[in-house]
C-alpha positions, 0 to 999 in steps of 0.5 A: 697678259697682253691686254687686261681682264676688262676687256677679255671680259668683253669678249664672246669666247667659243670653245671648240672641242670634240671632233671627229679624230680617235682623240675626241673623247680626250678634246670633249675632256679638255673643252669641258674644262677650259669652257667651265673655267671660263664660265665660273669666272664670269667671262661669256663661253660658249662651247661648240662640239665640232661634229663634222669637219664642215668648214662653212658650219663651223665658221657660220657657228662661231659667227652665229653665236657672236663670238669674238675668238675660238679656244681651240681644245681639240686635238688630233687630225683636223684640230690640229694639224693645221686644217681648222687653223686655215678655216679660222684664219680664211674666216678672220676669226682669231684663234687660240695656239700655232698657226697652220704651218707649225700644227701641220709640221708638229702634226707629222712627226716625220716632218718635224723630225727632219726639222729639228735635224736641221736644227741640231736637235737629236732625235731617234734613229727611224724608218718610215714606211707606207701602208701598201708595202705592209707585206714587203718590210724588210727587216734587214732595214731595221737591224741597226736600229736592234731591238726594242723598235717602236712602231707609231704612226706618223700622225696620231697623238695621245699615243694611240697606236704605238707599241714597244716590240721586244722581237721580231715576232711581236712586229707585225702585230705592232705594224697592223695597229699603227696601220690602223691609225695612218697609212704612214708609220715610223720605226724608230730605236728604242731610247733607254732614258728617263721620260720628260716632258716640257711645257711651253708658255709665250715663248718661256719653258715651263718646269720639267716634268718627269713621266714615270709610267707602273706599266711597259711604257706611256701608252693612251692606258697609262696616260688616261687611267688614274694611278697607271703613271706618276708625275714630278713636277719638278722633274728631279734633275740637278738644276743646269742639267734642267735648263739643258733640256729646257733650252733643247725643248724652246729650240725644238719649238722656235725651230716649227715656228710654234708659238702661244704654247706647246709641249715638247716630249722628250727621252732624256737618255742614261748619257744625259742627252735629251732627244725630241719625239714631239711636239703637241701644239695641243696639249691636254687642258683639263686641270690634271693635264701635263702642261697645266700640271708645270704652270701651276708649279710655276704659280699660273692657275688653269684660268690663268693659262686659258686668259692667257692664251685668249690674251695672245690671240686677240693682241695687236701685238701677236703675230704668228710665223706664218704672217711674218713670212707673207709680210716678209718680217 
């Protein structure tokens, strides 16, 4: 770490969870748990459930409390997407994860797609459509990318809103869903491969995870009732074939100016390609997680994690991608 136990045990940490997002209920999970390890350690947190998006109640919260830094453990709009991000910075209070640029870009998955295409990342063919031409989707639009399609929407996380559609049939039933989520959604080619997912620490890849969901496919039930999925951890993949897709993941991440931590999902197709969904600049934090599932495989305890994270924060030493481009780095 950045700096030591000693003085992170002098800090007042607030915890910032829930919000108003379709994610909260995930975010009250992840506070909890980041807020009580933290507790149980000895150190001095304080959770604060973000209840309306009110930036002067949240700042004059923190501030109220004497807290020293915010652990973000939100996810979704808001949390991040950027938005709390500038409120704490506009605040100068330090903060936990990605800055505003990089949450906003990792948040919009068509942005972000279009920066990884820059990049050389390989990504799924895709078309994106606004909520008033609903009526006047074309299918012709589609047809190179054939059936299965899926429909998301572009900026929601936890898999909220996402369907697989087998026919042409099912289709606008997969749009209106997505439509209820965002005004934008994405169609993009069904990727037939195995499902992975790989954590980012301080600029190092985690262990690679594979995802074998025991329904369709990863949606929010998969992901968040026990015994729908099975995790590898290691992913089994032979070993250099490992380090493509964690090399493809880090450059997915330095290409957003992400730093701290993150977690890239990935299809690795029946080619051996690797292709980049997303990123989520705010992974799950509860001890069953995905992110804290590979660090634990890489001998770094949940508290360790979380210390580590506030460790980067209030370092000197840290500087985020978007004051490296105000002091021209």
């Amino acid at each position: 770490m950045l700096v030591d136990d000693n003085f992170l045990k002098g800090l007042k940490i607030a915890v910032l969870m829930g919000g108003k997002s379709n994610e909260r209920e995930i975010s009250l999970k992840s506070g909890k748990a980041v807020y009580q390890s933290l507790k149980d350690a000895g150190f001095d947190a304080v959770p604060i459930d973000i209840i309306e998006e009110d930036a002067g109640a949240i700042v004059t919260d923190i501030k109220g409390l004497g807290a020293d830094i915010a652990f973000i453990a939100m996810h979704g709009r808001f949390g991040e997407d950027g938005t709390l991000q500038e409120i704490l910075e506009s605040a100068a209070i330090p903060y936990t994860g990605c800055g505003p640029r990089a949450s906003r870009l990792a948040m919009d998955k068509v942005a972000s797609r279009e920066v990884f295409l820059e990049h050389g990342i390989s990504v799924p063919r895709s078309r994106v459509f606004e909520d008033e031409l609903l009526s006047k989707i074309n299918l012709d639009d589609l047809a190179d990318l054939g059936f299965p399609l899926v429909v998301k929407p572009v900026a929601a996380g936890s898999s909220i809103g996402v369907s697989i559609v087998d026919n042409q049939g099912d289709l606008i039933q997969a749009l209106e869903s997505a439509f209820s989520h965002d005004k934008r959604i994405i169609i993009e080619e069904y990727l037939e491969g195995r499902e992975l997912t790989v954590g980012i620490l301080e600029e190092e890849p985690l262990p690679v995870i594979e995802i074998i969901p025991k329904i369709k496919f990863f949606n929010f039930q998969a992901k968040y009732t026990l015994g729908l999925t099975d995790y590898i951890v290691p992913a089994q993949i032979p070993g250099e074939l490992s380090k493509k897709v964690q090399q493809v993941a880090l450059s997915a991440y330095k290409s957003l100016g992400c730093q701290a931590f993150s977690r890239v999902d990935m299809i690795l197709k029946n080619d051996l390609i690797p292709y980049v969904l997303e990123i989520n600049t705010i992974p799950g934090l509860t001890k069953m997680s995905l992110l804290p599932k590979a660090a634990g495989v890489a001998n770094i305890s949940f508290l360790e994690l979380c210390l580590r994270l506030i460790s980067l924060a209030v370092s000197p030493k840290f500087i985020r991608e978007d004051e490296k481009q105000k002091i021209n780095f």
